[in-house]
C-alpha positions as CSV (number, residue, x, y, z in Angstrom):
1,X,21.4,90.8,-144.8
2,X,19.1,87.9,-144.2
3,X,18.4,84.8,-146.1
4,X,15.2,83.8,-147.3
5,X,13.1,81.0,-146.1
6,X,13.3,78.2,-148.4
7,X,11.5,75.5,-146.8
8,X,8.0,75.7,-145.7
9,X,7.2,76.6,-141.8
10,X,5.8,73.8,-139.5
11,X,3.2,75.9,-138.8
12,X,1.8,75.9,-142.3
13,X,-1.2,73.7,-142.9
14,X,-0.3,70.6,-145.0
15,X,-0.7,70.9,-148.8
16,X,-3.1,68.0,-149.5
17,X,-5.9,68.7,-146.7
18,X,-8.5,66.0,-148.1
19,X,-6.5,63.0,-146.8
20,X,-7.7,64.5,-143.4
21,X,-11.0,63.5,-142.0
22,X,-13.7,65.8,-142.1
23,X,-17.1,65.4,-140.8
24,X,-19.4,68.0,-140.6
25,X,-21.0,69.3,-136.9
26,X,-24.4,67.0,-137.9
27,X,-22.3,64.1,-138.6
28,X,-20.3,64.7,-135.3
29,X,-23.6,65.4,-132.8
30,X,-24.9,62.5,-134.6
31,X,-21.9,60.2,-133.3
32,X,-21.9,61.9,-129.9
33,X,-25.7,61.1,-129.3
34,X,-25.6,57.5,-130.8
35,X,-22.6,57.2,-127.6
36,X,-24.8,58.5,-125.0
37,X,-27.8,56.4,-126.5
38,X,-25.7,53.3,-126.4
39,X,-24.5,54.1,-122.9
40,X,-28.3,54.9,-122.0
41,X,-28.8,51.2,-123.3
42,X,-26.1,49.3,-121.7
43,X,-27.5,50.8,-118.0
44,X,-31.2,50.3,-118.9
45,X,-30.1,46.1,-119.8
46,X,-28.5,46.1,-116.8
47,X,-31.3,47.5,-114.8
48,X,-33.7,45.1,-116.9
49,X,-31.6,42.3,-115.8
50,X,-31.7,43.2,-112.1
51,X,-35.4,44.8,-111.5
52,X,-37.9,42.7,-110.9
53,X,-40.7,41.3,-113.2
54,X,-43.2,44.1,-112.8
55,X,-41.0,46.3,-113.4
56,X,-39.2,44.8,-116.6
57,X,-41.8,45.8,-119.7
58,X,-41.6,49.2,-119.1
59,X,-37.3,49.1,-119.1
60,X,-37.8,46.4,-122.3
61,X,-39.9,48.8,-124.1
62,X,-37.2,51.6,-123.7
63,X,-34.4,49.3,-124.8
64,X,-35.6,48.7,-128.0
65,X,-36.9,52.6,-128.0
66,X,-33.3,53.3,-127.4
67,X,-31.7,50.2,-130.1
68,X,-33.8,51.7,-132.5
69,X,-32.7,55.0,-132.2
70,X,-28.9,53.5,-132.0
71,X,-28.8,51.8,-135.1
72,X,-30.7,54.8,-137.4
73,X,-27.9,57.2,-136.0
74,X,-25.3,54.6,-136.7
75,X,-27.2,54.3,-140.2
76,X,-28.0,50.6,-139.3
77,X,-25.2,49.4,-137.4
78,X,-27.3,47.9,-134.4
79,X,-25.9,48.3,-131.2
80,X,-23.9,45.9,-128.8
81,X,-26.0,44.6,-126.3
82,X,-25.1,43.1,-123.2
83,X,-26.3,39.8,-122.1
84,X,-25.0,39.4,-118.7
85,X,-27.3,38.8,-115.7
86,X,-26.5,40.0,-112.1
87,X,-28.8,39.1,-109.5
88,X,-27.6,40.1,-106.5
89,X,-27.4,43.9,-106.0
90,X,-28.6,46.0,-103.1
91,X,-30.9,49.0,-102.9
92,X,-28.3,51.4,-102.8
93,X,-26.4,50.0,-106.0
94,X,-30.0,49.7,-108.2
95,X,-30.6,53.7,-107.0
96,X,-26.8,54.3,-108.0
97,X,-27.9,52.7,-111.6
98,X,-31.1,54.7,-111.9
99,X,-28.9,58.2,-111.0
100,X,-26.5,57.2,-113.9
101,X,-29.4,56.1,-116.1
102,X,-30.5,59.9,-115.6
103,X,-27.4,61.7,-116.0
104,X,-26.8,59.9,-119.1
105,X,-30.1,60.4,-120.5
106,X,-30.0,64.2,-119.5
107,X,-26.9,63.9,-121.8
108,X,-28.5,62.5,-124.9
109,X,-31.5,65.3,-124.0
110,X,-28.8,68.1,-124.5
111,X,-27.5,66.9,-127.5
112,X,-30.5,66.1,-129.3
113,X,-32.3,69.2,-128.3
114,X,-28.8,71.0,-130.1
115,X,-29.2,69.0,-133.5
116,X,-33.2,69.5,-133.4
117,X,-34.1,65.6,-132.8
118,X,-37.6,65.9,-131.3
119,X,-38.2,62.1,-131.9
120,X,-35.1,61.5,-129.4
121,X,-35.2,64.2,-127.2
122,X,-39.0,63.4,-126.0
123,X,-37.3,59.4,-125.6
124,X,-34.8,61.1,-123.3
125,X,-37.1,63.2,-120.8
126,X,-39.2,60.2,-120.7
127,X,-36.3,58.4,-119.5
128,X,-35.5,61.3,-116.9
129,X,-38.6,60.8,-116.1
130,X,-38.9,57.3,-115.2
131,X,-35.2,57.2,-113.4
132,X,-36.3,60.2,-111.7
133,X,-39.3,58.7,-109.7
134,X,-36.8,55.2,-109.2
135,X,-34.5,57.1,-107.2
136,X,-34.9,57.7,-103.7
137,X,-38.7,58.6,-103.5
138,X,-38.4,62.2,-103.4
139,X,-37.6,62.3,-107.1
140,X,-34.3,64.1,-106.1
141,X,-31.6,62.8,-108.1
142,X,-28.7,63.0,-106.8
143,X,-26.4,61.2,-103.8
144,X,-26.9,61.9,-99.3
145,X,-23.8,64.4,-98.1
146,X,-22.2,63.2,-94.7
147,X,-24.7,65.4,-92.7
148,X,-27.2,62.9,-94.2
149,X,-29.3,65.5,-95.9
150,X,-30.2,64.4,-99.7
151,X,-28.2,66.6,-102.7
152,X,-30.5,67.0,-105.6
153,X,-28.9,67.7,-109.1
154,X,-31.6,71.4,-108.9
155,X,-29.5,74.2,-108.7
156,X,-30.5,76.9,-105.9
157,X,-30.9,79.2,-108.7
158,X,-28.2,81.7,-107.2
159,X,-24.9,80.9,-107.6
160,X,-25.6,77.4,-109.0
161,X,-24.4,75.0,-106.0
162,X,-26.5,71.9,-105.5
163,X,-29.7,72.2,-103.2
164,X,-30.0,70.7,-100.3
165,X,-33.1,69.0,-99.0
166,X,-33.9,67.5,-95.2
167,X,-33.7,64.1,-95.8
């Protein structure tokens, strides 16, 4: 009544599976962290090439932290660095910097706490840290709403919509 299939379905995997790539989840963390580390790097130079002096050691010190950490996850590949210097910036654009700085270093916190990396996850808190108390003096990271009161990245703790604070 019917015929049989005689050629294979589309949906069939392909024969030969090892020409496909296939990295394991610690090979694949370990290339997602060594992204957010390098974008954690390329902020932090550009910060260090727009703070002033007293404040440079402390962002040179976390740049090589943070190229260190790079090129061990990139199993010695060091990472691109930029040499640009920007002088003129205002306030608001240096804050806007230090917010990124955090968010990204939250990032690499997340994904080094998930492949056990206590070395780099301590690095990233500290970074938190020092963005943190950069940002608008209250230590609230985050951006003003157009009422002109300050959102912080803390949850409420019910229902998980940004908090606001009186600014």
């Amino acid at each position: 009544m019917y015929e049989p299939i005689r050629s294979k379905s589309v949906h069939s995997p392909a024969g030969d599976q090892a020409s496909f790539p296939h990295r394991s989840r610690e090979e694949e963390l370990d290339i997602q962290l060594a992204g957010h580390l390098a974008a954690l790097l390329a902020v932090t130079d550009e910060l260090r090439s727009l703070s002033p002096d007293d404040g440079a050691g402390d962002l040179d010190e976390a740049a090589g932290e943070l190229a260190r950490h790079i090129a061990r996850l990139r199993r010695g590949d060091a990472p691109a660095r930029s040499a640009a210097v920007v002088r003129a910036i205002h306030e608001p654009a240096l804050s806007a910097l230090h917010v990124r700085a955090h968010a990204l270093a939250g990032r690499a916190l997340v994904v080094a706490a998930s492949r056990a990396d206590t070395t780099v996850a301590i690095l990233a808190a500290r970074r938190m840290e020092a963005h943190a108390a950069r940002t608008d003096g209250t230590g609230a990271v985050g951006h003003s709403d157009p009422a002109g009161h300050s959102v912080s990245s803390v949850s409420s703790g019910s229902g998980g919509s940004p908090a606001l604070a009186a600014a």
